[in-house]
N, C-alpha and C positions, 0 to 999 in steps of 0.2 A: 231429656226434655229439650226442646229444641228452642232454639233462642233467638233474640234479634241480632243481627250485626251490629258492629258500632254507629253503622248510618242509619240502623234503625229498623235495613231490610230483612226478612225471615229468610233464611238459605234452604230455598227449597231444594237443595241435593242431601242435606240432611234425611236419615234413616232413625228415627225411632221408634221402637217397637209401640204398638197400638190397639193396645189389650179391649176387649177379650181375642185369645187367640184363638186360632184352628188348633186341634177339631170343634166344630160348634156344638151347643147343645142347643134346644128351644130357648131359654133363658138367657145365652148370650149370643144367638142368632138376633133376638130382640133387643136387647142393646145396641147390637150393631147397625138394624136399622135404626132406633131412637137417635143414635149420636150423630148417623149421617142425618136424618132430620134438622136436627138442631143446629149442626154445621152449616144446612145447604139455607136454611132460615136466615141464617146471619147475613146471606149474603156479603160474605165474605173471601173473594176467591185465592187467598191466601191462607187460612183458616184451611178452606175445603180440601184446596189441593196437600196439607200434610196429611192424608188421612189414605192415601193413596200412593204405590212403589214411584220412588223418580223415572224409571220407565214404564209407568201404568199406562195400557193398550186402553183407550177408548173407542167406543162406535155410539155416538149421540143423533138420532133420527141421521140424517145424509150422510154425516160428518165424521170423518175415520183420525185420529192425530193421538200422538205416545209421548208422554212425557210432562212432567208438573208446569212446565212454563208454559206448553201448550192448555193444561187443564187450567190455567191462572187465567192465561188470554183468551177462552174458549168462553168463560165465567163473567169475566168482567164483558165482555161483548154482548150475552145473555143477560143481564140484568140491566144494561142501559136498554134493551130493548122492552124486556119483559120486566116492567114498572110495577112495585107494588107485590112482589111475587111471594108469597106462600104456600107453602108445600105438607102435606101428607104421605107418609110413607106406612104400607104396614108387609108383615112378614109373607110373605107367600109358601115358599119351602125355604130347605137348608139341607146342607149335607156337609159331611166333613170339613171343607175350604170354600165353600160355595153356598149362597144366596140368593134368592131369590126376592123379590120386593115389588108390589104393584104398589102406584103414586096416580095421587092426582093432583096439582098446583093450580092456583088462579094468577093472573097476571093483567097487566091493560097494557095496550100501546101507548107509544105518545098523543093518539088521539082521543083516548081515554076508554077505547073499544075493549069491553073486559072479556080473557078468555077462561077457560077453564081445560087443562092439560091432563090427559091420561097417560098411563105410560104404566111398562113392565120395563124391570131391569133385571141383568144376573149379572151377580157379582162371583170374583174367584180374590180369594186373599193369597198372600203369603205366608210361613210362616210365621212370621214377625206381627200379623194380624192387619198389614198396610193391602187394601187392595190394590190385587199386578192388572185386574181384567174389568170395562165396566161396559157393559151393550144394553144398550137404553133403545127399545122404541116408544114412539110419544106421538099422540095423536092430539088435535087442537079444537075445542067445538067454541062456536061463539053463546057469550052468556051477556046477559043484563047485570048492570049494577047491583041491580035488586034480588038476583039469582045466586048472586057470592055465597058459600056455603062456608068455606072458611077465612075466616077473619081475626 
């Protein structure tokens, strides 16, 4: 289990394993989206980023960067922006080390303009059950207050 430092900070070079492992079944294909749900809800991007290899490849809509401090910095940037954010994940497929996951989140700007985000992701884990690989595309549609589906 992975611990705080004495100052308190979480050492994200830290590796521990991150059950259910590879190979997936149905059953812990879905866990594994439910946990990255719960994780990405906390808004937490310390939290997030143990859930993923210290050189985990990301591609998030434009945006290409590897490595947990990058996926820290990457997080905390994305939540000062996107205000309010809650997320939906559910399974799409799975295969041995590999995931698939359609999402959609709501969020508002700072000026309180709410959107609502679609998005496919594949995921590839390691053995150890940490995902090495995460390619996110995400589309953006504008929504009303009053259209928030999840809350």
């Amino acid at each position: 289990m992975t611990t705080p430092t004495p100052t308190g900070v979480v050492d994200l070079a830290a590796v521990d394993p991150k059950p259910p492992l590879p190979p997936f079944t149905e059953a812990t294909a879905r866990q594994k989206v439910q946990a990255a749900e719960d994780a990405w809800n906390s808004r937490d991007p310390e939290r997030v980023a143990l859930a993923y290899t210290p050189d985990s490849e990301w591609r998030n809509r434009d945006q290409f960067f590897t490595g947990r401090t990058a996926i820290v910095n990457f997080l905390r940037a994305k939540w000062q922006k996107e205000q309010g954010y809650r997320l939906r994940k559910s399974l799409w497929a799975f295969t041995d080390n590999r995931i698939a996951v359609r999402f959609e989140y709501e969020w508002h700007d700072h000026t309180g303009q709410w959107f609502r985000s679609y998005g496919n992701e594949m995921w590839e884990f390691a053995e150890n059950g940490l995902m090495q690989r995460r390619f996110a595309s995400i589309n953006d549609v504008v929504i009303g207050k009053e259209d928030r589906r999840i809350i």
